[in-house]
ChimeraX commands (.cxc) that place a marker at each C-alpha (Angstrom):
marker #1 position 110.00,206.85,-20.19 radius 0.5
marker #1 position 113.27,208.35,-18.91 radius 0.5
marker #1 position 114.37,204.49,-17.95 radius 0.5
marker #1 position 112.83,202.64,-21.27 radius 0.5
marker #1 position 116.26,201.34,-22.70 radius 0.5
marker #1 position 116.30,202.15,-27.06 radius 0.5
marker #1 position 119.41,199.90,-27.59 radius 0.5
marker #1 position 122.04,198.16,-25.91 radius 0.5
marker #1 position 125.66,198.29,-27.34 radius 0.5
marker #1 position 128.82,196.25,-27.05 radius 0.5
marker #1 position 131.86,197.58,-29.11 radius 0.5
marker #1 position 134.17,195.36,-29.57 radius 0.5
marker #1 position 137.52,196.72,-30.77 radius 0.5
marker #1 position 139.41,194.94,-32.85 radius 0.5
marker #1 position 142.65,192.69,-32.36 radius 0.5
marker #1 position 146.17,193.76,-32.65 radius 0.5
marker #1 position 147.76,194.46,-35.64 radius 0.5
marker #1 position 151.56,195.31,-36.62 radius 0.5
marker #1 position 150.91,199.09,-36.69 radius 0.5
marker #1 position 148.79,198.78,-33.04 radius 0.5
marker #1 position 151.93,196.71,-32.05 radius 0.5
marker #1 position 154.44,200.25,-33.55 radius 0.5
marker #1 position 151.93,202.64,-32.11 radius 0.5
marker #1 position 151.31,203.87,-35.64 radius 0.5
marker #1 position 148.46,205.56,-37.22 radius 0.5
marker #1 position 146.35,204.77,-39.64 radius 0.5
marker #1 position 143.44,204.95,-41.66 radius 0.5
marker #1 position 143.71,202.17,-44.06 radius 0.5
marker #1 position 140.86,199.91,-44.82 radius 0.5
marker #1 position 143.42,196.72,-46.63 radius 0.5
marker #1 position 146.06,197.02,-44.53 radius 0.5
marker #1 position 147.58,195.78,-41.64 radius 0.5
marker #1 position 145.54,192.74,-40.99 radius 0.5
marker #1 position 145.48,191.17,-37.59 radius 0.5
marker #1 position 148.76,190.12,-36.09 radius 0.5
marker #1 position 149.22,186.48,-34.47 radius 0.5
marker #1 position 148.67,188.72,-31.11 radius 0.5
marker #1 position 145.38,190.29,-32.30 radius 0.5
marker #1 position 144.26,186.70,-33.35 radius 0.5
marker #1 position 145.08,185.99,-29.57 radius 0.5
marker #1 position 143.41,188.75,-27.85 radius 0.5
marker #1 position 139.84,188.25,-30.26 radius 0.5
marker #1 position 139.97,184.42,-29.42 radius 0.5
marker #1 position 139.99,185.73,-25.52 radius 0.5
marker #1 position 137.41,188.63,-26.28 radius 0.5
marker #1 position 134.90,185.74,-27.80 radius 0.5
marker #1 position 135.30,183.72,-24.90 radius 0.5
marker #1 position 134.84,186.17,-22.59 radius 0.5
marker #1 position 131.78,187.09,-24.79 radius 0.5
marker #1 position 129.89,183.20,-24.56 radius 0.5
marker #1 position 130.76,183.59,-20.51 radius 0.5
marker #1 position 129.20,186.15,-20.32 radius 0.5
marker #1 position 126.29,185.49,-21.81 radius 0.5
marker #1 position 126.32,188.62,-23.99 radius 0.5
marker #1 position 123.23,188.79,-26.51 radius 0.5
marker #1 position 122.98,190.60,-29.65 radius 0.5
marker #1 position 120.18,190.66,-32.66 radius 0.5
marker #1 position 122.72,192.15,-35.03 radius 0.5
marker #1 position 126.37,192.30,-35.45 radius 0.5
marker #1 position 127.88,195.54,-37.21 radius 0.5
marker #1 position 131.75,196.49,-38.41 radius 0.5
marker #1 position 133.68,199.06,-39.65 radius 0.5
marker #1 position 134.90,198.03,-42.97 radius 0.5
marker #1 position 139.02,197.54,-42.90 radius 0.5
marker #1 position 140.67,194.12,-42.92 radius 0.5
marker #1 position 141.36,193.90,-39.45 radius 0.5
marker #1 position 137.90,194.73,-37.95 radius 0.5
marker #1 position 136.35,192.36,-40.81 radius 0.5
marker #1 position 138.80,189.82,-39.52 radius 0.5
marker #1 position 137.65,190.54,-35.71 radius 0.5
marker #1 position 134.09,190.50,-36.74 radius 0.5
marker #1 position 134.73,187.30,-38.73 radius 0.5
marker #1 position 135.20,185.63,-35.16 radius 0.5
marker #1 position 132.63,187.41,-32.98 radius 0.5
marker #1 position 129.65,186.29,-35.71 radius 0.5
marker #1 position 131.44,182.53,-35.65 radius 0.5
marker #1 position 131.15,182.65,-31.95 radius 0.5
marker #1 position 126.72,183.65,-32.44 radius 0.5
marker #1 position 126.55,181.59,-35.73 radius 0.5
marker #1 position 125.64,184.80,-37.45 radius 0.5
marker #1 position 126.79,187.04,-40.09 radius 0.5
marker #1 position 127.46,190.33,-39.71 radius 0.5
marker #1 position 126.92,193.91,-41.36 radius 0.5
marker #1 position 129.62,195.71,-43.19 radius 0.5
marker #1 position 128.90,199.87,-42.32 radius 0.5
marker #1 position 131.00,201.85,-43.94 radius 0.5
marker #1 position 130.65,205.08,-42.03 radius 0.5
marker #1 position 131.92,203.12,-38.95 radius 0.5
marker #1 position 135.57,203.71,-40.97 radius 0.5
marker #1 position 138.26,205.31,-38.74 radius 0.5
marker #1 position 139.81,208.39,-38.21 radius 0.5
marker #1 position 141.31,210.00,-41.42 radius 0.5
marker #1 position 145.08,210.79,-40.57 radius 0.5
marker #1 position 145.58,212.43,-43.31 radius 0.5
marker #1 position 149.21,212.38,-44.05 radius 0.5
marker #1 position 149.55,211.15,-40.42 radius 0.5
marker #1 position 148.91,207.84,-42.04 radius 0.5
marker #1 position 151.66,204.90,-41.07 radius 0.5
marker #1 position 153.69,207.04,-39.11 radius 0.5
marker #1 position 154.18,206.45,-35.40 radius 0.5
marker #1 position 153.63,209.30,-32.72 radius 0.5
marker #1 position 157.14,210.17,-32.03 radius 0.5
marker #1 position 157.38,210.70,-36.11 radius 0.5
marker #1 position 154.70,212.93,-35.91 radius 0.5
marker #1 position 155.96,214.87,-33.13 radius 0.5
marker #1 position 158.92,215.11,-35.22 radius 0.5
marker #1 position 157.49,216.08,-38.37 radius 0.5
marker #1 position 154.36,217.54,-37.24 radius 0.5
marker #1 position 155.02,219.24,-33.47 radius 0.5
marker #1 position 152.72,222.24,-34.07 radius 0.5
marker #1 position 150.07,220.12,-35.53 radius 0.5
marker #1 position 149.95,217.79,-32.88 radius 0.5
marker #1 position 150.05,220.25,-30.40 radius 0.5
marker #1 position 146.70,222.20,-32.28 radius 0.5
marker #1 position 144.61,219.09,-32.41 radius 0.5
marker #1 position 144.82,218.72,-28.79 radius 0.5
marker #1 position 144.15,221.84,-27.55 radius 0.5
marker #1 position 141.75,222.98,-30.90 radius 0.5
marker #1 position 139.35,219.95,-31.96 radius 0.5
marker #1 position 137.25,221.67,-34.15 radius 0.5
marker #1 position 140.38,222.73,-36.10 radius 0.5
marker #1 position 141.75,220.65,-39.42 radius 0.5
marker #1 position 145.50,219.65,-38.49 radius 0.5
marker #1 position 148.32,220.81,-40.90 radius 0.5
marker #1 position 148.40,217.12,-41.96 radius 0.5
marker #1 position 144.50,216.93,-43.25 radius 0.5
marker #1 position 143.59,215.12,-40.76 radius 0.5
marker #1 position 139.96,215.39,-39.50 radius 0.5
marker #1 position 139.27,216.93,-36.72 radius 0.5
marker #1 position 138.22,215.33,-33.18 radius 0.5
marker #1 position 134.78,217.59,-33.30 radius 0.5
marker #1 position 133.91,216.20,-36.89 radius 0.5
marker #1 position 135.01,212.93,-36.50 radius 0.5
marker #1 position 132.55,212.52,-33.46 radius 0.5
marker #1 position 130.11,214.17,-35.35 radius 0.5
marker #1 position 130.62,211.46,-37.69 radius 0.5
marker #1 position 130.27,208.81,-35.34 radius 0.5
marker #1 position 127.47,210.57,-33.24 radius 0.5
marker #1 position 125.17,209.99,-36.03 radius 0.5
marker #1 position 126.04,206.53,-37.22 radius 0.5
marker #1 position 125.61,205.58,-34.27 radius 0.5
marker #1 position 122.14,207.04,-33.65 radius 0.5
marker #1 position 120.73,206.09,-37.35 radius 0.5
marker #1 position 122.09,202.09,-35.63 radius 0.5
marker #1 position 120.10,202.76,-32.43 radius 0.5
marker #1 position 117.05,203.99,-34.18 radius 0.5
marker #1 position 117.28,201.32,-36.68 radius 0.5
marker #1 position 117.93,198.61,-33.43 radius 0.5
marker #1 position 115.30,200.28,-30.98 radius 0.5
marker #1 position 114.92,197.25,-28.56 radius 0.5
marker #1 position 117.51,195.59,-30.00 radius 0.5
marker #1 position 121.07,194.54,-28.26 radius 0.5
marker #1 position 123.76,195.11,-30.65 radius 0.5
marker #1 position 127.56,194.47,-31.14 radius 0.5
marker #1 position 129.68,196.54,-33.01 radius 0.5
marker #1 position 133.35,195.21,-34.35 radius 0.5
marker #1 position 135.40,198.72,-34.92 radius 0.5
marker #1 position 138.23,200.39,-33.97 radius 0.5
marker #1 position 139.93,202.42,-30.94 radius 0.5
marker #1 position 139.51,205.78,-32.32 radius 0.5
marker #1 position 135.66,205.04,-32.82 radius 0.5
marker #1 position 135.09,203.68,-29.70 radius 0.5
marker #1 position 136.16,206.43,-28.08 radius 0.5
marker #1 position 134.26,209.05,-30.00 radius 0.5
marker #1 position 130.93,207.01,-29.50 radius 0.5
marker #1 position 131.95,207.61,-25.27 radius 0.5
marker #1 position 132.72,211.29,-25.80 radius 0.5
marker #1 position 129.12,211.84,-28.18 radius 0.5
marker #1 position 127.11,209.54,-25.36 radius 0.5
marker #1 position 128.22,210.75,-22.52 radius 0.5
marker #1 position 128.41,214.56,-23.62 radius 0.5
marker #1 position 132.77,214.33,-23.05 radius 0.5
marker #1 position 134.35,217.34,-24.59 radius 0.5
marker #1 position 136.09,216.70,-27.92 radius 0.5
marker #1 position 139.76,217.49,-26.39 radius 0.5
marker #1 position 139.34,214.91,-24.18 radius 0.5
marker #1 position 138.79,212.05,-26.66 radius 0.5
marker #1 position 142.74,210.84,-26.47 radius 0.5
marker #1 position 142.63,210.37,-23.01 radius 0.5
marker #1 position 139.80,207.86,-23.36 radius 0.5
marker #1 position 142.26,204.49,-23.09 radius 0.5
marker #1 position 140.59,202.03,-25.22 radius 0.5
marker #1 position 142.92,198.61,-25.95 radius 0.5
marker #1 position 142.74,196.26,-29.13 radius 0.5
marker #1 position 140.76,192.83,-27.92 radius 0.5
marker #1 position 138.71,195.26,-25.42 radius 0.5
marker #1 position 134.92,195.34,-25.20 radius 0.5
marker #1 position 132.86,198.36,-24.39 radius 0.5
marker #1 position 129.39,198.46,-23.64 radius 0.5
marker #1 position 126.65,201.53,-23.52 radius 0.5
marker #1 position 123.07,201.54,-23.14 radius 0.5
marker #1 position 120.94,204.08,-24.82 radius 0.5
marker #1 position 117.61,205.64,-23.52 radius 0.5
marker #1 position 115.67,208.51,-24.98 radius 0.5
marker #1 position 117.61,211.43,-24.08 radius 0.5
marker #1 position 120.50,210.39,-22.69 radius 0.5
marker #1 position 123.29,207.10,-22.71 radius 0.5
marker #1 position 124.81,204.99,-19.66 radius 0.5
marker #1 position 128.53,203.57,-19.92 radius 0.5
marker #1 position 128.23,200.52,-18.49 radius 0.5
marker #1 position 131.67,199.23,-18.85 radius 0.5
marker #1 position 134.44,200.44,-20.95 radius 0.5
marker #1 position 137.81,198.65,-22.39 radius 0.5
marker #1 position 137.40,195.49,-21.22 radius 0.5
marker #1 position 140.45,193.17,-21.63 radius 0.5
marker #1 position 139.64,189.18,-20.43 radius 0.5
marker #1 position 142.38,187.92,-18.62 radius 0.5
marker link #1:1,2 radius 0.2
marker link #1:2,3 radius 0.2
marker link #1:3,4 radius 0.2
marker link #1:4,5 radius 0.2
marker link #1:5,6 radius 0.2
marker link #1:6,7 radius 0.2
marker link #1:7,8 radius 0.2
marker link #1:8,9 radius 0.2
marker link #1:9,10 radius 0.2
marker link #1:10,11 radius 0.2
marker link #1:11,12 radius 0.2
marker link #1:12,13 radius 0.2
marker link #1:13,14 radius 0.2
marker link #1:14,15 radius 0.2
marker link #1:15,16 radius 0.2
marker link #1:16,17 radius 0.2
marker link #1:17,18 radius 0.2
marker link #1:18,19 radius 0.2
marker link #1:19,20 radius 0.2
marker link #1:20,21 radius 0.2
marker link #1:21,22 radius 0.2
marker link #1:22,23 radius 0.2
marker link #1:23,24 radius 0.2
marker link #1:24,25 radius 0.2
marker link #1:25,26 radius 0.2
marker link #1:26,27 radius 0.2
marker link #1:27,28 radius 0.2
marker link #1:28,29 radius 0.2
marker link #1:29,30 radius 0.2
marker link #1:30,31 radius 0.2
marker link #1:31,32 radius 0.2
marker link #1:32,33 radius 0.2
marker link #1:33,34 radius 0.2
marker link #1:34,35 radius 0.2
marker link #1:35,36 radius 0.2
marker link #1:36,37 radius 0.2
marker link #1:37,38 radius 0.2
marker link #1:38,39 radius 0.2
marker link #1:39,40 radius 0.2
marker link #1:40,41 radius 0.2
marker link #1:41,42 radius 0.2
marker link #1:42,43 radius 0.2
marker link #1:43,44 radius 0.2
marker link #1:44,45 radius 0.2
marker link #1:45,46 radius 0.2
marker link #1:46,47 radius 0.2
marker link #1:47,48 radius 0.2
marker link #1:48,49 radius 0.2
marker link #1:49,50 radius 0.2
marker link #1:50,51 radius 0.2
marker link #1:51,52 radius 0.2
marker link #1:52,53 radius 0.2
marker link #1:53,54 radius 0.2
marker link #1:54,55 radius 0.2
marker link #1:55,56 radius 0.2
marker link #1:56,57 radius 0.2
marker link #1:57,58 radius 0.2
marker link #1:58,59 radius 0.2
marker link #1:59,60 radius 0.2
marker link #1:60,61 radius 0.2
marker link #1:61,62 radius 0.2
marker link #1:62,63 radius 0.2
marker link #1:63,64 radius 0.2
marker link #1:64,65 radius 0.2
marker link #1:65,66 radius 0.2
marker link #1:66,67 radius 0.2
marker link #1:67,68 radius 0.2
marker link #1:68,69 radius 0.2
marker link #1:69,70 radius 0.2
marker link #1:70,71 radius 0.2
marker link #1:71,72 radius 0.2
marker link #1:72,73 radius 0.2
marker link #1:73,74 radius 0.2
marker link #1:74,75 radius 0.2
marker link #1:75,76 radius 0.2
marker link #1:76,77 radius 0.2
marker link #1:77,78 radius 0.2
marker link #1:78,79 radius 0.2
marker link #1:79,80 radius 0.2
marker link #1:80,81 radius 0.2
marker link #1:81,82 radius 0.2
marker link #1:82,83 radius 0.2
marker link #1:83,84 radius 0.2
marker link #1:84,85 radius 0.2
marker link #1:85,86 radius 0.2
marker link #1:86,87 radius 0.2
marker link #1:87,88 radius 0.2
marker link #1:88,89 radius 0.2
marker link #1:89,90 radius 0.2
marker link #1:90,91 radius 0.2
marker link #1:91,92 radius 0.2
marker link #1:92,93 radius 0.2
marker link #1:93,94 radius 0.2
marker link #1:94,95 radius 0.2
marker link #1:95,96 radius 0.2
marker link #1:96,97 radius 0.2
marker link #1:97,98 radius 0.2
marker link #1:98,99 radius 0.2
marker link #1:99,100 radius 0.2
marker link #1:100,101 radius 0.2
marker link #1:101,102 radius 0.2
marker link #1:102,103 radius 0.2
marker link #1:103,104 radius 0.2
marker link #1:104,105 radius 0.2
marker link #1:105,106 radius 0.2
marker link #1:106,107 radius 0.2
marker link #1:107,108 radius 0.2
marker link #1:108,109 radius 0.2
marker link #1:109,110 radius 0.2
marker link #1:110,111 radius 0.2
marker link #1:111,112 radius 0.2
marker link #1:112,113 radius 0.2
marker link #1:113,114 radius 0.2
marker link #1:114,115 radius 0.2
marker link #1:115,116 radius 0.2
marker link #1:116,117 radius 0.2
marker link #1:117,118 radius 0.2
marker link #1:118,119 radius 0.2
marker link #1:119,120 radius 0.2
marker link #1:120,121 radius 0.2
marker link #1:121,122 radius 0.2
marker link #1:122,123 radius 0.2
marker link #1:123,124 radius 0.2
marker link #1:124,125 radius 0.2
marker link #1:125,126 radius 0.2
marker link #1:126,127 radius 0.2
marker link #1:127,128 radius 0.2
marker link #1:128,129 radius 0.2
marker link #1:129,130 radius 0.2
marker link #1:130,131 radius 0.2
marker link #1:131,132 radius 0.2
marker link #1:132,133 radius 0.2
marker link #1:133,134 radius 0.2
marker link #1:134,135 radius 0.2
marker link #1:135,136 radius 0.2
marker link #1:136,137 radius 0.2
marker link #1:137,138 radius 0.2
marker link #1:138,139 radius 0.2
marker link #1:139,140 radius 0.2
marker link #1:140,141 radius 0.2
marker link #1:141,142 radius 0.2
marker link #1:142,143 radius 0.2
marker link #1:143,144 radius 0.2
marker link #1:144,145 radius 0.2
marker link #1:145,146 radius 0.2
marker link #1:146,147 radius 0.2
marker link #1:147,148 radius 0.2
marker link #1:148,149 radius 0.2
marker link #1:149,150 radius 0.2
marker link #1:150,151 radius 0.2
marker link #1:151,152 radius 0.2
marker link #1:152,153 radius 0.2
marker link #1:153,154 radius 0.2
marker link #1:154,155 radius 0.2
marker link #1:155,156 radius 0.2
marker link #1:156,157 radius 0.2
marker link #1:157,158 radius 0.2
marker link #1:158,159 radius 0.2
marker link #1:159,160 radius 0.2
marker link #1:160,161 radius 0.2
marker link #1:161,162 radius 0.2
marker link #1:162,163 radius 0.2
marker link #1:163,164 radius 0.2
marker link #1:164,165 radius 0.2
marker link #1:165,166 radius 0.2
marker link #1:166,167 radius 0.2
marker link #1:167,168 radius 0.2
marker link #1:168,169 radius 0.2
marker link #1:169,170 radius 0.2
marker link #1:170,171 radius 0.2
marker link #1:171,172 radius 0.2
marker link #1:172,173 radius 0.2
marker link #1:173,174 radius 0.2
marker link #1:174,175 radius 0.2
marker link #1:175,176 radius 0.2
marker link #1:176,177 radius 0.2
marker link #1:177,178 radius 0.2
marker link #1:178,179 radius 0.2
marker link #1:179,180 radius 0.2
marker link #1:180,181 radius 0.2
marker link #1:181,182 radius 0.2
marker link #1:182,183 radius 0.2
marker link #1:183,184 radius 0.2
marker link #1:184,185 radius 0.2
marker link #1:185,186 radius 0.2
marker link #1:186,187 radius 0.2
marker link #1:187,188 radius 0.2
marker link #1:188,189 radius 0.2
marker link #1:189,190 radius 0.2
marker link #1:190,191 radius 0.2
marker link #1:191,192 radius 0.2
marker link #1:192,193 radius 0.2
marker link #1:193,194 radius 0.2
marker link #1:194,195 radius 0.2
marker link #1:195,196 radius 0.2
marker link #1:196,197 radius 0.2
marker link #1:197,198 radius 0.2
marker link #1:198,199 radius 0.2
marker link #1:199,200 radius 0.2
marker link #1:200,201 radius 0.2
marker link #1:201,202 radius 0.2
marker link #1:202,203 radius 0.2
marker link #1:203,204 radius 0.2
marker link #1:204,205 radius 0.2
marker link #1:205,206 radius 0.2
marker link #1:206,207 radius 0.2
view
């Protein structure tokens, strides 16, 4: 039926780090791990979490330190454990990696400038490319609905994935995936039906 609900998603992104803190990029699974801040904002995202009354069957995460670490809190708070999915990994920067975006615009102007207005290209730094990367995302996140269906799910990952699971539910164009504002400590939430996806709230920061 056109209202008969597959799955129910929360993403939760995860906490601050140093390099959220620098506005850098990054694509590093062991490093940075979550700053005193990002401790902060996932001790206020599980709270907000039990008030609401938010259920899940199954908690998933992207596998770098600092979503592990988020995830490590969210599956304290349901007295669960959670699932390590490695295709839930972020964006590869290529050799964007660790540098902030004024360094890129430095270093990298005309690439920068391509990836915005040309998704489906490759930058000049390797990095992948907004259509592929919600490709990517697109259909980890449909194999986890079909593998959920009737299930209510929470996902621990990261901004850049979050907003690429929006733009492939909601049928967003690929060069408008940066101005999708998702914060660290947010929650996001999406319900998926047979043919199509509802956002039902995104970037949610608990005050």
């Amino acid at each position: 039926m056109y209202f008969n609900r597959k799955c129910k998603i929360t993403f939760v992104c995860h906490g601050a780090t140093i390099y959220s803190e620098e506005g850098r990029f990054s694509d590093a699974e062991n490093y940075p791990p979550l700053s005193e801040l990002g401790v902060e904002e996932m001790q206020n995202l599980t709270k907000y979490l039990k008030a609401r009354g938010v259920k899940n069957d199954v908690i998933y995460t992207s596998p770098s330190i600092r979503t592990v670490q988020s995830a490590m809190m969210v599956a304290k708070l349901f007295k669960k454990d959670y699932v390590i999915v490695d295709e839930l990994k972020t964006r590869d920067c290529g050799s964007w990696n660790g540098l902030t975006f004024n360094q890129i615009l430095e270093k990298y102007p005309e690439g920068l400038d391509r990836i915005l207005k040309y998704p489906e290209e490759k930058t000049m730094a390797g990095a992948e490319s907004s259509v592929e990367f919600i490709a990517r995302i697109k259909k980890v996140i449909d194999n986890l609905v079909a593998q959920n269906s009737g299930n209510r799910i929470i996902i621990v990952t990261h901004p850049e994935v979050i907003q690429a699971a929006i733009c492939a539910a909601l049928d967003i164009p690929a060069d408008k995936l940066p101005k999708i504002f998702i914060r660290t400590g947010s929650a996001t939430q999406i319900s998926y039906y047979e043919n199509w996806a509802s956002l039902v709230y995104s970037d949610h920061v608990p005050i």
